[in-house]
C-alpha positions as CSV (number, residue, x, y, z in Angstrom):
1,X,47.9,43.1,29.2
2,X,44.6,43.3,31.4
3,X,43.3,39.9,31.4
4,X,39.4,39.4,32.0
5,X,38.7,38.9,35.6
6,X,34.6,40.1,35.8
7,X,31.2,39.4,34.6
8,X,28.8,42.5,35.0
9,X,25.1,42.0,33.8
10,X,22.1,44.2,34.9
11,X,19.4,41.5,35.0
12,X,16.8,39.8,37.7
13,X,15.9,37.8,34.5
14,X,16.4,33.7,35.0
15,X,18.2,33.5,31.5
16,X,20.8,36.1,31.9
17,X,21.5,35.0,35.6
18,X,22.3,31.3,33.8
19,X,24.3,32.8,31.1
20,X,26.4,34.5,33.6
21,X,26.7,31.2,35.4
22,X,27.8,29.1,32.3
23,X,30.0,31.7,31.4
24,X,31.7,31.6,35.0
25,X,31.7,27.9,34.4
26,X,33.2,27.4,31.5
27,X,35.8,29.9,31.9
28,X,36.5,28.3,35.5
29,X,37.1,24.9,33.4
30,X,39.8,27.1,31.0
31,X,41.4,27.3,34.7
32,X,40.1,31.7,34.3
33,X,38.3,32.9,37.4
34,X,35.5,35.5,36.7
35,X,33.9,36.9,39.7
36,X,30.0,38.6,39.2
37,X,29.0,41.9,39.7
38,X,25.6,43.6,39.2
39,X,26.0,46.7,37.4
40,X,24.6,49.6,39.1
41,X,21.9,51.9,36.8
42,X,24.2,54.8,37.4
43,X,27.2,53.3,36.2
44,X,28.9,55.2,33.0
45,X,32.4,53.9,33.7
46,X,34.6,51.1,31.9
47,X,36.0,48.5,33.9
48,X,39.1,47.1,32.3
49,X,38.9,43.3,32.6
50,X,34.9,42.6,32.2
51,X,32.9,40.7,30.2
52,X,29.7,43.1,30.1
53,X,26.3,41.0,29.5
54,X,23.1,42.9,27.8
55,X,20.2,43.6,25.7
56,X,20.4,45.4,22.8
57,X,18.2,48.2,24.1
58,X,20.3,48.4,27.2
59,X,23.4,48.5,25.7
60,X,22.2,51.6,23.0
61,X,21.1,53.3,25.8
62,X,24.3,53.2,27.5
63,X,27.3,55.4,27.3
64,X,29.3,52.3,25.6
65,X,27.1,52.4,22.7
66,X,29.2,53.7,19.4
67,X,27.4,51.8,16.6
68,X,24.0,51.5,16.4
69,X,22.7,48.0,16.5
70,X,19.9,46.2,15.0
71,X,19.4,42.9,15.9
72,X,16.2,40.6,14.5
73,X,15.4,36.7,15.3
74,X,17.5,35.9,18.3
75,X,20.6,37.6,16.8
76,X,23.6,38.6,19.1
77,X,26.5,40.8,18.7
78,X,29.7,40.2,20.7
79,X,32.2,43.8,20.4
80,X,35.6,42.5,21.8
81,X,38.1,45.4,23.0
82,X,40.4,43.0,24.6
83,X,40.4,44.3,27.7
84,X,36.3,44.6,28.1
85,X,33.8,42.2,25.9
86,X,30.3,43.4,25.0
87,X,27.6,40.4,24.9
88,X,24.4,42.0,23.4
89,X,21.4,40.1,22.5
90,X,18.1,40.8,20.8
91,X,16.3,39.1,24.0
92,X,17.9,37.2,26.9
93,X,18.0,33.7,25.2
94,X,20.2,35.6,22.3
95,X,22.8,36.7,25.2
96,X,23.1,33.1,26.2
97,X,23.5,32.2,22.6
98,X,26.2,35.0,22.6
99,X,27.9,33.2,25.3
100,X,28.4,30.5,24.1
101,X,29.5,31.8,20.5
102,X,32.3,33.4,23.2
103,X,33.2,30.8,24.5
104,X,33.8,28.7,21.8
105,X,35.9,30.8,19.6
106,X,37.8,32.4,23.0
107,X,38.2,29.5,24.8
108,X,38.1,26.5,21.9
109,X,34.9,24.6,23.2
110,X,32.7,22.8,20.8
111,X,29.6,21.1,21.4
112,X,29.7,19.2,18.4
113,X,28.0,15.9,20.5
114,X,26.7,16.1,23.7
115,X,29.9,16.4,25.8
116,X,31.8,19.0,26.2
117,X,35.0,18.9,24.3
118,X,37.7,21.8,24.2
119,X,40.0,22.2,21.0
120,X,43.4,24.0,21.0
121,X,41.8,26.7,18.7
122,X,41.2,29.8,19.9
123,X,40.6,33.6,18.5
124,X,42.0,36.6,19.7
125,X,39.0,38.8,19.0
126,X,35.6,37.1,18.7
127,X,33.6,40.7,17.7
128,X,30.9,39.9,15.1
129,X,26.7,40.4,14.7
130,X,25.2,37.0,14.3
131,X,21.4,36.2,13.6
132,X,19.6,33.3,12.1
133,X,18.4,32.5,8.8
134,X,15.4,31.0,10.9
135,X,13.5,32.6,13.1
136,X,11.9,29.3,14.3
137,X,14.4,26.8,14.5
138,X,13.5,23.4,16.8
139,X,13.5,19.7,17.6
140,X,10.3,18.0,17.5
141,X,9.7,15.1,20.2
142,X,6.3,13.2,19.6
143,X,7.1,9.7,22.3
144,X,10.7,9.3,23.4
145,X,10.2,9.4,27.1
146,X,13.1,9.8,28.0
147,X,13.5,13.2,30.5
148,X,17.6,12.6,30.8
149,X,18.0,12.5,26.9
150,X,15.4,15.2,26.5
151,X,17.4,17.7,28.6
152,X,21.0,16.6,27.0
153,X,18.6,17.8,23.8
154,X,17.4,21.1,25.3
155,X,21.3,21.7,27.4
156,X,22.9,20.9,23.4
157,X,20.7,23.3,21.6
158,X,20.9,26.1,23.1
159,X,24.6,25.5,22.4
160,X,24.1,25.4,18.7
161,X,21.4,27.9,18.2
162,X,17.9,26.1,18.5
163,X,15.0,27.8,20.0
164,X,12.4,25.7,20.2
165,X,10.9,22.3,21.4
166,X,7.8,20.4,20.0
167,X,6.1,18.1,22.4
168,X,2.8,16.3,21.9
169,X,0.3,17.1,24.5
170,X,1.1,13.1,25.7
171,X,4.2,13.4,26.1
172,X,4.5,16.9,27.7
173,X,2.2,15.2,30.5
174,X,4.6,12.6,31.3
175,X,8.0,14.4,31.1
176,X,6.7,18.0,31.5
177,X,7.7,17.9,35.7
178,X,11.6,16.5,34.5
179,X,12.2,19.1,31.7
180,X,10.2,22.6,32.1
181,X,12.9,23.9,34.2
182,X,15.7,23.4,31.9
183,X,13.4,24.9,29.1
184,X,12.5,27.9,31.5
185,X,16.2,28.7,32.5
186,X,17.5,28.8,28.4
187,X,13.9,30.6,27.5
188,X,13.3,28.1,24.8
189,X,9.9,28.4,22.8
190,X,7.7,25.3,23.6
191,X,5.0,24.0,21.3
192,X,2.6,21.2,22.0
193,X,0.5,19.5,19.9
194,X,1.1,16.5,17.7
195,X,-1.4,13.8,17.2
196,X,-2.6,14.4,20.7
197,X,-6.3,14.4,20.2
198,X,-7.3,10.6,21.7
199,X,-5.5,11.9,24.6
200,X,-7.0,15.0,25.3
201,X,-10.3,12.9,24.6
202,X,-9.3,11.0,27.6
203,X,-7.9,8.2,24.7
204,X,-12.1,7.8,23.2
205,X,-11.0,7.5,19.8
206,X,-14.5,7.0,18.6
207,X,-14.8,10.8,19.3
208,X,-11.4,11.5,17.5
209,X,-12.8,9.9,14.2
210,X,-15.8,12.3,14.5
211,X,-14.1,15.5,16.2
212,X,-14.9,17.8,13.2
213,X,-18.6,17.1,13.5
214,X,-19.0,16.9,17.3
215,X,-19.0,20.5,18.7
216,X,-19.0,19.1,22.5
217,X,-16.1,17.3,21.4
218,X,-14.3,20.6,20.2
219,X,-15.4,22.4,23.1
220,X,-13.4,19.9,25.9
221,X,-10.3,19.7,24.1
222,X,-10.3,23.6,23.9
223,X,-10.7,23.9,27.3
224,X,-8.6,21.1,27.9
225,X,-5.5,22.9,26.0
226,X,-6.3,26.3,28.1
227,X,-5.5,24.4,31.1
228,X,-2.3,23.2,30.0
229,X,-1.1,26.2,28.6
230,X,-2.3,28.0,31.2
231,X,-0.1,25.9,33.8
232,X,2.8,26.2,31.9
233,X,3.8,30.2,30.4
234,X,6.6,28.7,28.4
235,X,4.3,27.2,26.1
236,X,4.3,29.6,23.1
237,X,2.0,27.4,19.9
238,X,-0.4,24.8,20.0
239,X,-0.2,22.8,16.9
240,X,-2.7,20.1,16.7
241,X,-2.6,17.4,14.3
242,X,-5.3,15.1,12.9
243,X,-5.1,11.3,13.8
244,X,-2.4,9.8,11.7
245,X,-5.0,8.3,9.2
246,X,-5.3,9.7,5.2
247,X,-9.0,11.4,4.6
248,X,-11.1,10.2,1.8
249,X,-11.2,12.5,-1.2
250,X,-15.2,12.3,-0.2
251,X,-14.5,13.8,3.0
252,X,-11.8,16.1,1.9
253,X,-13.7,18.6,0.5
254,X,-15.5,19.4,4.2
255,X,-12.0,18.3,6.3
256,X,-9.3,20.8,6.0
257,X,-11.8,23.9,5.9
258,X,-13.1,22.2,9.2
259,X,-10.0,21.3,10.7
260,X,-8.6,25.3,9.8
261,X,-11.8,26.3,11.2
262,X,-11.3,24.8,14.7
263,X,-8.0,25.8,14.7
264,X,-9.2,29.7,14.8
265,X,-11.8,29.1,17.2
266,X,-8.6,27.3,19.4
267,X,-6.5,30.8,18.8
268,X,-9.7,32.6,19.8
269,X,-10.4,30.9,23.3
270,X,-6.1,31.1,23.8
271,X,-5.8,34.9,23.0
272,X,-5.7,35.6,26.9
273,X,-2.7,33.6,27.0
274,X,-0.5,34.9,24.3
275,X,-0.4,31.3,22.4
276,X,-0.3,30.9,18.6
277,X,-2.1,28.3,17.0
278,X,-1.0,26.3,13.5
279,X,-2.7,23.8,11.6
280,X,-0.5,21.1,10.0
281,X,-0.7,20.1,5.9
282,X,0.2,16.8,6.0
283,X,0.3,13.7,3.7
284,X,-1.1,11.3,6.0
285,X,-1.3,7.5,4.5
286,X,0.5,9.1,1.7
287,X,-2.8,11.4,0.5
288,X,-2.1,14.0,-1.8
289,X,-5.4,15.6,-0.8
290,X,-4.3,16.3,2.8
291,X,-0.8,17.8,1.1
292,X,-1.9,19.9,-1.8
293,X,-5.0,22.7,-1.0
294,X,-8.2,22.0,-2.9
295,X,-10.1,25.1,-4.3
296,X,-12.7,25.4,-1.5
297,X,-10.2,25.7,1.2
298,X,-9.3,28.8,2.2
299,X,-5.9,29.7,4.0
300,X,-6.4,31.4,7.2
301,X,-6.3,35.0,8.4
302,X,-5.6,33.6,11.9
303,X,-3.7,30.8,12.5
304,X,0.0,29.7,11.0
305,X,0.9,26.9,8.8
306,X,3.0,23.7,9.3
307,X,4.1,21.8,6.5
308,X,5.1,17.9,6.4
309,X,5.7,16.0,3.2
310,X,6.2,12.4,4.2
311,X,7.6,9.7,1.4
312,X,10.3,11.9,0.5
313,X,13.4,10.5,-1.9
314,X,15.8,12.3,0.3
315,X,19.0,11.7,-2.3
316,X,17.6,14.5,-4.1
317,X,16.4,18.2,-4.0
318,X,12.7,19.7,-3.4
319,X,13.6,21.5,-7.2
320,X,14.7,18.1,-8.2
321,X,11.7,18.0,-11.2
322,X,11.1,14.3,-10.2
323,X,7.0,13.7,-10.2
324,X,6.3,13.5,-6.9
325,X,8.9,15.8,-5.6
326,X,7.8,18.3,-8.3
327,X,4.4,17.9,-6.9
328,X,5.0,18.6,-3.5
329,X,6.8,21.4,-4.0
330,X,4.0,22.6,-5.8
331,X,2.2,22.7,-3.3
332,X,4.3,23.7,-0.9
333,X,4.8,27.2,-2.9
334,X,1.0,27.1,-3.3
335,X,0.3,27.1,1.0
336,X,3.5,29.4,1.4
337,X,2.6,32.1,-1.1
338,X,-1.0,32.2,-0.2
339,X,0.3,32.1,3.9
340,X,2.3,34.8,3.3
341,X,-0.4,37.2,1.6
342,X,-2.1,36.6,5.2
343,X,0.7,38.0,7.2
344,X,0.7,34.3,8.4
345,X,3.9,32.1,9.0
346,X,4.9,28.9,7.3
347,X,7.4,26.3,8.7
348,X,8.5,23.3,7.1
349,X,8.5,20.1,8.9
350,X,12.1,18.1,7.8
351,X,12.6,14.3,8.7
352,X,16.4,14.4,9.5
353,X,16.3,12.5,12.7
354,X,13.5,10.5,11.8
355,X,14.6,6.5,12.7
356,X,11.2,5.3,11.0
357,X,11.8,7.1,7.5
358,X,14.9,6.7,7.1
359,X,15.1,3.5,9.2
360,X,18.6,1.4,10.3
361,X,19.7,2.6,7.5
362,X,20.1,6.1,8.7
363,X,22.1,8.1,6.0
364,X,24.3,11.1,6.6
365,X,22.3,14.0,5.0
366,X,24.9,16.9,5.1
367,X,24.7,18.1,1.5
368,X,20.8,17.4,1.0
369,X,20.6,19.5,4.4
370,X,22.6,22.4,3.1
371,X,20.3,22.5,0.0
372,X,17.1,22.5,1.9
373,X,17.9,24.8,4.2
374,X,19.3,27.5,0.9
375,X,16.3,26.6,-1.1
376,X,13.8,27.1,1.9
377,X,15.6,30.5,3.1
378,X,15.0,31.8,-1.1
379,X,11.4,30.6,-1.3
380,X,11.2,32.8,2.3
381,X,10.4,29.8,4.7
382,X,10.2,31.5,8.5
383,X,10.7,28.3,9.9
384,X,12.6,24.9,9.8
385,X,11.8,21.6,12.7
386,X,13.6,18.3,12.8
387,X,11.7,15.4,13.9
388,X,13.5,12.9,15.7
389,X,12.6,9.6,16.3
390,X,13.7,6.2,17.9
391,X,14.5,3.2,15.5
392,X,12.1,1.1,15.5
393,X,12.1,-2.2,17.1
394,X,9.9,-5.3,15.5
395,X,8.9,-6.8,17.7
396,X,9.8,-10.4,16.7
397,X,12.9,-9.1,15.3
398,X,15.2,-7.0,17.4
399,X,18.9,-8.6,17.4
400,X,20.0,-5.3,15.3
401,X,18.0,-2.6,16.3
402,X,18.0,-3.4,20.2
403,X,21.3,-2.1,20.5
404,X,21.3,0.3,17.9
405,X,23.0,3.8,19.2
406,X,19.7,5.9,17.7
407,X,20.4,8.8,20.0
408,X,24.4,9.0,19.1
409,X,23.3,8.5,15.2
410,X,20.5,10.9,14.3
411,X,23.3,13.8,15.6
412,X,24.8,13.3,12.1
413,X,22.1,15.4,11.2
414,X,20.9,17.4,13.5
415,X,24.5,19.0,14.1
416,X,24.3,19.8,10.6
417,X,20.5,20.7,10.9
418,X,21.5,23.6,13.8
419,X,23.9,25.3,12.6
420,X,22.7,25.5,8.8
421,X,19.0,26.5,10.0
422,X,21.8,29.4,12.1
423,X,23.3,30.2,8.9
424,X,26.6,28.8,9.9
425,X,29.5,27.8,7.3
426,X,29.0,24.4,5.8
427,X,32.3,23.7,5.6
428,X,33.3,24.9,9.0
429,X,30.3,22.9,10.0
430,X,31.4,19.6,8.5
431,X,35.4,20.3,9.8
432,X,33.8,21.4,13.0
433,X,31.6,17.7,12.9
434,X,34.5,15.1,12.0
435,X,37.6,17.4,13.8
436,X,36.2,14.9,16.8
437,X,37.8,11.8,15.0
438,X,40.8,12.6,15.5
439,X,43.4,11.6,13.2
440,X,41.1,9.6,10.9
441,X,39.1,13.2,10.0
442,X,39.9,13.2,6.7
443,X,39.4,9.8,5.8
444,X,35.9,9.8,7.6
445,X,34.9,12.7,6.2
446,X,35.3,11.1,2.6
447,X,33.4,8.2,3.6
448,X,30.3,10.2,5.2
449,X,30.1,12.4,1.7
450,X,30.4,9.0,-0.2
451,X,27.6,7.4,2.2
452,X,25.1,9.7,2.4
453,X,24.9,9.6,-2.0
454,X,24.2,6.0,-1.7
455,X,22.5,5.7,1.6
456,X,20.1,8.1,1.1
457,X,19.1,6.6,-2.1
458,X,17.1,3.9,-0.1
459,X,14.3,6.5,0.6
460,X,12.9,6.1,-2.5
461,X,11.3,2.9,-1.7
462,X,9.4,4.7,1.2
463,X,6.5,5.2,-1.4
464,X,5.8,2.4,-3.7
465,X,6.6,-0.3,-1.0
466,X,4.2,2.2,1.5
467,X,3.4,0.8,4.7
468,X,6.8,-0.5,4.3
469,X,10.2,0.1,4.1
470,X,13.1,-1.3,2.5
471,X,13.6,-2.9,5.9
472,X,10.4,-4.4,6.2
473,X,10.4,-6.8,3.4
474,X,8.5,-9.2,5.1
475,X,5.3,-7.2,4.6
476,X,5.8,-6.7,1.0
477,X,4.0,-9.3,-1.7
478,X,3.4,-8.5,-5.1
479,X,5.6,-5.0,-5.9
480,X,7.6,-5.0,-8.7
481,X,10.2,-2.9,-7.3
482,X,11.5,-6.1,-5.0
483,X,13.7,-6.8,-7.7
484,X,15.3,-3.3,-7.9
485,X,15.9,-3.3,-4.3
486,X,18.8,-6.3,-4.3
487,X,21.6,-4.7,-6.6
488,X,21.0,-1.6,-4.5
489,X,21.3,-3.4,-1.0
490,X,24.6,-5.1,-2.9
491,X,26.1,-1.6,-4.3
492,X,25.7,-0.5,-0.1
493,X,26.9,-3.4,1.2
494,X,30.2,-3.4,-1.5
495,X,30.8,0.1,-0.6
496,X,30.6,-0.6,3.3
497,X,33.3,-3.2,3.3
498,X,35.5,-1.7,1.2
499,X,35.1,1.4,2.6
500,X,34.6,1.5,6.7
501,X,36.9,0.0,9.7
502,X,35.7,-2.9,11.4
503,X,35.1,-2.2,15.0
504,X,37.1,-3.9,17.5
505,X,35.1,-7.1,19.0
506,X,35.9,-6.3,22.1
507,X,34.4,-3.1,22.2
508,X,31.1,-3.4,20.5
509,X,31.0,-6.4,23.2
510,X,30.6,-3.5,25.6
511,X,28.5,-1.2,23.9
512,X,24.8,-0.7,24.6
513,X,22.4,1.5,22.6
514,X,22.6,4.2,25.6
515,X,26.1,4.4,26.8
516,X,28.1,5.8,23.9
517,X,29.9,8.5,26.4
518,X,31.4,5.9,27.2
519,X,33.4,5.9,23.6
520,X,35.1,8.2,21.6
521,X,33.2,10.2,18.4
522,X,35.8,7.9,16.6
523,X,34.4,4.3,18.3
524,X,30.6,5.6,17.5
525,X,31.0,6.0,14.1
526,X,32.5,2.9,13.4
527,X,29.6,1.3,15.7
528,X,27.6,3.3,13.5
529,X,28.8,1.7,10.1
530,X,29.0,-1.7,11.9
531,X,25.2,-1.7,12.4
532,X,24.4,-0.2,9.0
533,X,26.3,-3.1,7.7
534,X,24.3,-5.7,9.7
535,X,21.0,-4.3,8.9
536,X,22.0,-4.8,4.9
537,X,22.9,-8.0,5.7
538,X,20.1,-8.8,7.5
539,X,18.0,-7.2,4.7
540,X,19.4,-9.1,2.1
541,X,18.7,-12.2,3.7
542,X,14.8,-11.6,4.7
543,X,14.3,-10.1,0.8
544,X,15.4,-13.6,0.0
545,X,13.5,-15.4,1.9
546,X,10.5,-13.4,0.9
547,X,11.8,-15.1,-3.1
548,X,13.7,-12.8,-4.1
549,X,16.9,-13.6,-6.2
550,X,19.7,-12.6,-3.9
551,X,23.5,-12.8,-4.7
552,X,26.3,-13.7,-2.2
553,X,25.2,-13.2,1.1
């Protein structure tokens, strides 16, 4: 038996030097020392015991090549001989990918969470051509600054398959020195955008409100945005949003074929640069003339197309038939068809992560994910983004929320988000996600099924009780649906004590919204149902003080 003892890569590239290095790492931590070679030009010869690191085109060029390859989207092929192992990737951020697909099935690593956990599985030969259903696949990060969680983000997906990172243009200036190197080093795409355009207005709002009419206006922020890409090459789109605020259906009519017109004349003054440009369609203040394309607006020959649906009822499908649903995904067929008949592409913005939308009550969405992501691959989607964002935190109100493990939480989902938006197996996926609670896997895995059908139900309420949420009963007066929302806070609250451990006192004394490596996957989930518990509680309570009939508290 030859056991693998060498790395060999032909590559000055930064990416395929750092998967050379975290494969030398992780195999150094499976107690397996790999020393690095460079492979000469000139060499033809196998070398029993190496772990060979390439492009596609590199490897079909060389004598090694028996199969013709054709890899698309950041796909990877890993050809395991036993004694030699062939890591091939469409471009160098593939070959990491293909790295770490190696190591986890050779060595039994998972990246499940952030930390790095090794499991007593392992395969004996890992061969197999991989490539996403996705070819844009990403996190979006509008104000969590944060740089140490950011790069746990960026270090994590690149693990699971993610290629890209959304930034607004306010946040990239604050964190942009803490993070671009991390980004650089894994070759992840970087977008920035957002609703940025106070701040690349110097924060004069007044000129915001009138952007589309104010030519001098247009003209700073586009020079503005050539600076910033221009300092930065890893910046790949520029996606800029309007202000978070719905348009009149007056105004309509003039707005999106304005706001798609600047939005060309942005691609046009970044062509130098090698940037693509989207427009967003966007239910802002819940308008369904921002959402669904009026007859005078024209789709564009130039720029790409981001789609975000706010308000949806996320216990059910985007085919679900329900009004407003139904609606949506009219019109999401509507932009995607007409995109598509423009060689343009069309990404859908999801809110998995999102701590606003889905609020305290944050539901485990593994089954509604795995719909989405089949549905959106059929109707021929090119891209799929995950917002994430922080709970929110009243301000005269933050007993719950202050310690609320946010960053631990909205992983429910985006594990699940990354590797379905891959293509992986759902139910690997899922055994692959509560396999890090030990004993109690089965059990668990029940209960997050279970939770996420009633949970997620609360979403609903997003749009008839719009600016608020179910958790924000204090600024509801006057909506009928008050009276709906009791029997469902009682049917989550029954299920949660019947159905989820109690933490231990003593440690949910110790834990803090930030320090959950200090726990097991185990501990956060039942900090996880604790909270859930106290914000029903606490929701029950503030819906009766607000008059409405509430049973056994």
């Amino acid at each position: 038996m030859i056991l693998l003892k060498t790395i060999a890569y032909d590559s000055p590239h930064m990416t395929i030097r750092f998967a050379a290095l975290e494969l030398r790492r992780l195999y150094r931590n499976s107690g397996i020392e790999l020393e690095v070679r460079r492979m000469e030009a000139d060499d033809d010869d196998k070398h029993p015991g190496t772990i060979y690191l390439m492009l596609e085109e590199q490897y079909q060029a060389s004598p090694f090549s028996q199969t013709p390859l054709s890899l698309k989207n950041d796909g990877f092929a890993v050809l395991d001989k036993g004694e030699e192992i062939w890591i091939i990737g469409k471009d160098e951020r593939s070959v990491l990918y293909g790295v770490y697909h190696v190591c986890q099935k050779k060595l039994g690593y998972s990246w499940v969470h952030f930390d790095e956990k090794k499991e007593n599985r392992k395969e004996k030969d890992v061969s197999c051509v991989q490539q996403p259903l996705f070819p844009r696949r990403g996190n979006i990060i509008e104000t969590i600054d944060d740089p140490i969680y950011i790069n746990q983000l960026i270090d994590w997906g690149a693990k699971n398959g993610l290629n890209e990172y959304f930034f607004t243009f306010f946040l990239w200036d604050k964190v942009k020195k803490h993070i671009e190197g991390e980004l650089v080093k894994r070759s992840m795409n970087v977008t920035l955008g957002g609703h940025s355009l106070a701040f690349l207005l110097d924060e004069n709002k007044n000129q915001a409100t009138h952007f589309l009419k104010d030519p001098v206006s247009q003209e700073t922020v586009m020079k503005r945005i050539y600076e910033i890409c221009s300092e930065s090459p890893i910046v790949t789109r520029v996606s800029l949003w309007p202000e978070d605020v719905g348009i009149h259906q007056d105004d309509y009519a003039a707005f999106m074929p304005g706001y798609i017109t600047f939005t060309e004349k942005l691609k046009s003054a970044l062509k130098d640069l090698d940037v693509e440009v989207e427009h967003i369609v966007y239910n802002a203040g819940l308008e369904w003339n921002m959402l669904e394309r009026s007859e005078g607006t024209e789709v564009s020959q130039d720029v790409d197309v981001l789609y975000a649906y706010w308000g949806r009822d996320y216990s059910h499908s985007i085919h679900s038939g329900r009004e407003e649903q139904s609606r949506a995904t009219d019109s999401l067929l509507d932009w995607k068809a007409e995109t598509a008949k423009r060689g343009r592409s069309f990404t859908v913005l999801e809110y998995y992560s999102d701590h606003f939308m889905l609020s305290e009550l944050f539901p485990p969405l593994f089954n509604r994910i795995r719909e989405d992501v089949e549905a959106y691959k059929k109707l021929g989607v090119d891209g799929l983004l995950n917002l994430i964002v922080p709970c929110h935190i009243k301000r005269y109100d933050s007993d719950i929320t202050s310690g609320y493990p946010w960053k631990w939480i909205q992983q429910i989902n985006n594990y699940m988000y990354a590797g379905l938006s891959w293509g992986k197996d759902y139910e690997d996926l899922v055994n692959s996600y509560v396999s890090t609670f030990g004993k109690e896997k089965d059990p668990y895995r029940s209960i997050l099924i279970d939770l996420e059908r009633i949970l997620s139900a609360h979403t609903f309420w997003n749009v008839p009780l719009f600016p608020a949420r179910v958790v924000d009963p204090e600024k509801v007066s006057g909506i009928e649906e008050r009276e709906k929302v009791t029997p469902y806070l009682d049917e989550v609250l029954d299920f949660l004590e019947k159905r989820t451990p109690t933490v231990r006192k003593e440690l949910l004394a110790l834990q803090t919204k930030d320090n959950f490596a200090s726990f097991t996957p185990e501990e956060m989930l039942q900090f996880y149902f604790h909270y859930v518990k106290e914000a029903v509680r606490k929701c029950k309570r503030e819906w009766q003080e607000q008059g409405v009939d509430v049973h056994g508290l």
